[in-house]
N, C-alpha and C positions, 0 to 999 in steps of 0.2 A: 130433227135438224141434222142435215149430214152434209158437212163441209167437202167441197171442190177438191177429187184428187189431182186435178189439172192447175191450168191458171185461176188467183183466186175471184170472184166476182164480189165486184163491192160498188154498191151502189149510196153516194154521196149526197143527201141533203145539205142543202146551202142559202139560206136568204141571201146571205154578199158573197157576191159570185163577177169575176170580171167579166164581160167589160165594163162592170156595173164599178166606178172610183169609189170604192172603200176600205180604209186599212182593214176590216173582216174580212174584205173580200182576198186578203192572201193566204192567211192561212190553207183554209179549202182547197184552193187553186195549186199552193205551192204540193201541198200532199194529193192530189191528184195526181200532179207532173211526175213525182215522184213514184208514185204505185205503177202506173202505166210503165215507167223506165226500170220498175222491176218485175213486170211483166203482168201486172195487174187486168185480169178486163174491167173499164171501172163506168160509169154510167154515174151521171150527176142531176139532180132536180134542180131547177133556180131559176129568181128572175129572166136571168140572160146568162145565154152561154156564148165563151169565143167560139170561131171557125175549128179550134183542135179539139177540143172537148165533145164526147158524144152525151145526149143523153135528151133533157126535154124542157122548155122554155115554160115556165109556168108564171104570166107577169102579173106583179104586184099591181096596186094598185096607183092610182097618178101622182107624180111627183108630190101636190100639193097636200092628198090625202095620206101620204108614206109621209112625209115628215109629222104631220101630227100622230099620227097611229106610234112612230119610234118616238116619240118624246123629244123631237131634236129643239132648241130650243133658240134656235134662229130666229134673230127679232127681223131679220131680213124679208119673213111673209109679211102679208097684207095683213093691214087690221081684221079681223073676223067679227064676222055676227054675233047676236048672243044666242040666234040656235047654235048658228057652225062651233062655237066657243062648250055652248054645251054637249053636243055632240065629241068635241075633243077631250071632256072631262070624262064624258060616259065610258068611250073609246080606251083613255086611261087608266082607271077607277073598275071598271067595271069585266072588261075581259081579261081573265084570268089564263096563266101565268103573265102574259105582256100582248098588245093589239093586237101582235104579227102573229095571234091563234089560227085567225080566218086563213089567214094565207098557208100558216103552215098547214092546214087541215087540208086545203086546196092542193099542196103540194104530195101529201102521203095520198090524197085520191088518184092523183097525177100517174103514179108510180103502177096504176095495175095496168094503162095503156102500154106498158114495158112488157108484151105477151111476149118476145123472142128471149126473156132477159129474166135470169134467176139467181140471184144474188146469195152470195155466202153471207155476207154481212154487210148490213146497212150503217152507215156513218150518219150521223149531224154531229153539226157543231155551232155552239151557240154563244155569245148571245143573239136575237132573244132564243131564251130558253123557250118556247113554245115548241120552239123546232123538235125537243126532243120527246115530246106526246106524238108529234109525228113519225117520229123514227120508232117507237114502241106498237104503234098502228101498225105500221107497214110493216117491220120484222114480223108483227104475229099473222101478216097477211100470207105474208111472200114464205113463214118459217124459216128465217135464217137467224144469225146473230146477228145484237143490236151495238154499235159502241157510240158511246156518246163524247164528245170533245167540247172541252171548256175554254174559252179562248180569255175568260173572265170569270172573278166569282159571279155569282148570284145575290146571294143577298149578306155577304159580309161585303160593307161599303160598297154597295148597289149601285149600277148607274143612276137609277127610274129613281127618280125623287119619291114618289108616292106607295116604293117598299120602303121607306121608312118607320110608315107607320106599324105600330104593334098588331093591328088586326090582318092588315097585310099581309107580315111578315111571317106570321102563325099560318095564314092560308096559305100563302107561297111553300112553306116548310113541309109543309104536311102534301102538297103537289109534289116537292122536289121527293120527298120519301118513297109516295106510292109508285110514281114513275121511275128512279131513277134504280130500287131497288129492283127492279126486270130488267136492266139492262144486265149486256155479258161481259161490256170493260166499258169502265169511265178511263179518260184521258186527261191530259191536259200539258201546257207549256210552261207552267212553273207549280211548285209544290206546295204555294199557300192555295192553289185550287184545288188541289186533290186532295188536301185537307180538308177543305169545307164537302166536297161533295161527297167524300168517304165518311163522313158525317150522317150524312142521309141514303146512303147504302153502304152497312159497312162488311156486307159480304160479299159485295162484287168485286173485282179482281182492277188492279189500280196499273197505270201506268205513263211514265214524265217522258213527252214527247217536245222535246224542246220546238221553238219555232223555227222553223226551218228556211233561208233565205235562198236571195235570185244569184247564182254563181252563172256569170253571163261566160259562154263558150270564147267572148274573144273581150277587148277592151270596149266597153260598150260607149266611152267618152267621145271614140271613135266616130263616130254615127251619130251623135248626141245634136240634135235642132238646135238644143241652148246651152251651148256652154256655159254654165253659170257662172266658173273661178275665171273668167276671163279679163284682160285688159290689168289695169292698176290696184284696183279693187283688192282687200281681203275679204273675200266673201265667204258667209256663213247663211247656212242654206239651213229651214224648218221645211219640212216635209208634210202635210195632214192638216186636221182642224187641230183649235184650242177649245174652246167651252162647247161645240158641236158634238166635240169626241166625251168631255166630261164637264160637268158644269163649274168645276172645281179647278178646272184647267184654263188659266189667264194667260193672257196675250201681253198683259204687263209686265212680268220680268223681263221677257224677249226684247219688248221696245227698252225698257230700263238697262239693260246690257246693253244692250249696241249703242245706245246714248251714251253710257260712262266709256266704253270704248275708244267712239270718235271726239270725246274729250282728250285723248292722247293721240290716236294718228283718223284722221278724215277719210282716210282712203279705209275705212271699216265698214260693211254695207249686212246687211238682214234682208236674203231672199225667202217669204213667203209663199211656197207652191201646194195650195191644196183650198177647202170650202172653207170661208169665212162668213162670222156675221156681219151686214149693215154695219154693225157700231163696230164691229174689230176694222173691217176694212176703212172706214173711217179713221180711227184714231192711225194706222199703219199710213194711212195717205198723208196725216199730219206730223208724220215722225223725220226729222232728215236722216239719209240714210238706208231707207229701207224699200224695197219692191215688193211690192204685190204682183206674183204671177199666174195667182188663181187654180181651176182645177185642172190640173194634168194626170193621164194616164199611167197606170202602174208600170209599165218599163219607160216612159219620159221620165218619171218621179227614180227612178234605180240609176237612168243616165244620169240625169242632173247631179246625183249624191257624189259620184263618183268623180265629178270635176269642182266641187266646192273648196274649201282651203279645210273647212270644218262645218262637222252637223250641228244643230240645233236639238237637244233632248229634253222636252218638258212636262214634268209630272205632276201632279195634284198633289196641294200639302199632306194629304193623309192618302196617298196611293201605297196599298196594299201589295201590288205586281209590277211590274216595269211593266213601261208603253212596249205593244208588240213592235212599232218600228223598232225597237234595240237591236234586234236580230239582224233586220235590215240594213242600217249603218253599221252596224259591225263587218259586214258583208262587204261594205262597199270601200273598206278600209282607213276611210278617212276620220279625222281627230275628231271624237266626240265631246260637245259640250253641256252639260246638267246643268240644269236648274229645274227647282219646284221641290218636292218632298217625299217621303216614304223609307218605310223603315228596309225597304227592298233594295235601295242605293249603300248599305252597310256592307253586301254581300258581292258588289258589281267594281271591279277595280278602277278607278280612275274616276267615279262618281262624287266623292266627296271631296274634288279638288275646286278651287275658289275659280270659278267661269272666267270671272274679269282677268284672273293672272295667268289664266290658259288662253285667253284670246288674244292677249297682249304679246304672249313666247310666240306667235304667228309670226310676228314679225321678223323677226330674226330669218324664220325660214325663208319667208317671200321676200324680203331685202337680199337674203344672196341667192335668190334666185331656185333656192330646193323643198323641196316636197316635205310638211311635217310630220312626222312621224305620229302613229295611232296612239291613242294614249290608253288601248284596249288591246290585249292579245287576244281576248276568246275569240273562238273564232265556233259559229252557228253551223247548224250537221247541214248538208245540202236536203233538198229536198228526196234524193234517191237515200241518202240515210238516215232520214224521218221517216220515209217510207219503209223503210227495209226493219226501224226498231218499233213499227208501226204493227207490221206484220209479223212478226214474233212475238208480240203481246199478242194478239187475235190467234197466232196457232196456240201459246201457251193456256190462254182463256178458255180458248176451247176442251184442249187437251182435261185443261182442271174440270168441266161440268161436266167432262165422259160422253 
């Protein structure tokens, strides 16, 4: 293996990849843009790629058949058969680390059609973790280095219902050990991940790559189709799914706030912009108060954030990492508001303040007419400087195996 004395080539594994609407799919995306603007050559594998991105389209399989293979748990499909039903249990149950094997195996084949193209190091980033038996293939194809990136744990508080179980959870352990100790740098955006997977390789070389957001070149409200904060309204904008993203993730606090809200002023509204289920869009259509504006694209979803009055932040009672939007609204400047749980909100300023009495200090701003103030300073590395502490782990890692 002999690293690029040139520009460095790095070739990106990705199942959520834009234009494909999935909060996975920024990460990838934003540490692309970034590698390229530090002069990266970089080549990506994925469902679908934009018009800027070079690399090679390798598509999943039909809508109907990806959502049972990811577990999503949308009561919005059709009733199923009791083959098609067992077929989704086998799909489940049965391919190991998670369904999207097939795909990513189709993907690491993907990558020898790349004959003009010789990679320093190969990236995935998961979940699903299958992706990164793909990225272990293809580094030993292509001999480069492999990093892998955790966008979530694995199996401490698991999405997949079905690693819960003990026999599971032993098999998945013992996958993440054999694979993940070949890799040349594990990654990740917070450090209760790199805890678990330093776990299971604990000689590979470790490194916190915060998540990295969209810093738009001009005021992107500007331009923005939907103003959100617009007219009389105090509008408080959710971003994503609720139980789609975690099954632990309700839709209930959100309507429960904005009810006790406009129990004090009427003009309090809940814009939901991202995939809902049947019964969430349902009970959202019976709430007063509240829009449903469905799925919008990853820079409609960055416009929108940035003209709301305040975000919407909601976590799983026992969520282990903050939702990767965090990074996102923080970016986007406007007053963050929490609800849901996790011992990860101790560490995040302005998390453990009471929703109701931060939605309600709104008003004061919007009655005289000014902008409220964040109730977050951090502010997220851009994507050129996730790239750039991206890239000095991969030189240092390197450096360390000689």
């Amino acid at each position: 293996m002999e690293l690029s004395q040139h520009s460095m080539k790095i070739l990106i594994l990705a199942r959520h990849f834009p234009p494909t609407v999935s909060g996975g799919a920024r990460r990838p995306f934003l540490l692309a843009k970034g590698l390229i603007a530090r002069n990266a050559i970089v080549r990506v594998i994925a469902p679908e790629l934009p018009h800027d991105i070079e690399g090679l389209a390798v598509p999943h399989p039909a809508p109907a058949q990806e959502e049972a293979a990811t577990g999503a748990n949308s009561d919005s499909r059709r009733p199923s058969s009791p083959i098609s039903a067992l077929k989704d249990w086998l799909r489940a149950n049965i391919l190991l680390p998670d369904p999207d094997i097939r795909w990513a195996i189709r993907a690491a084949r993907a990558t020898q059609q790349l004959t003009d193209f010789k990679p320093d190091w190969v990236v995935t980033t998961s979940p699903p973790e299958s992706l990164h038996i793909a990225g272990l293939m293809t580094a030993r194809w292509f001999g480069c280095a492999w990093a892998a990136d955790f966008r979530d744990n694995w199996l401490v508080e698991p999405l997949l219902k079905e690693r819960e179980g003990l026999l599971r959870r032993t098999a998945e352990k013992t996958i993440a050990k054999t694979v993940l100790s070949r890799a040349d740098l594990l990654f990740a955006p917070e450090q209760c991940m790199l805890d678990e997977v330093s776990s299971y390789a604990r000689a590979t070389p470790l490194a916190l790559i915060p998540q990295p957001a969209f810093f738009p070149s001009k005021n992107v409200s500007d331009s923005a189709p939907d103003n959100v904060g617009v007219g009389e309204k105090i509008t408080v904008l959710h971003t994503g799914s609720f139980s789609l993203s975690h099954d632990k993730r309700s839709i209930d606090g959100a309507l429960s706030l904005i009810s006790e809200a406009r129990a004090h002023d009427a003009r309090y509204e809940l814009v939901l912009m991202g995939r809902l289920t049947a019964q969430e869009k349902s009970r959202a259509a019976a709430a007063d108060g509240v829009r449903v504006r469905g799925v919008v694209d990853m820079e409609g979803a960055w416009r929108a954030q940035t003209t709301a009055h305040a975000l919407l932040l909601v976590s799983a009672p026992d969520a282990v990492s903050p939702p990767g939007k965090l990074a996102e609204y923080r970016a986007a400047g406007r007053p963050i508001i929490f609800i849901g749980g996790g011992a990860w909100r101790q560490a995040v300023p302005g998390a453990d303040q009471d929703p109701l009495t931060q939605l309600l200090a709104l008003k004061k701003y919007t009655d005289a007419g000014a902008e409220s103030a964040a109730i977050n300073d951090a502010h997220p590395p851009s994507p050129e400087e996730a790239a750039e502490n991206l890239l000095q782990a991969m030189r240092a890692a390197f450096e360390e195996k000689g």
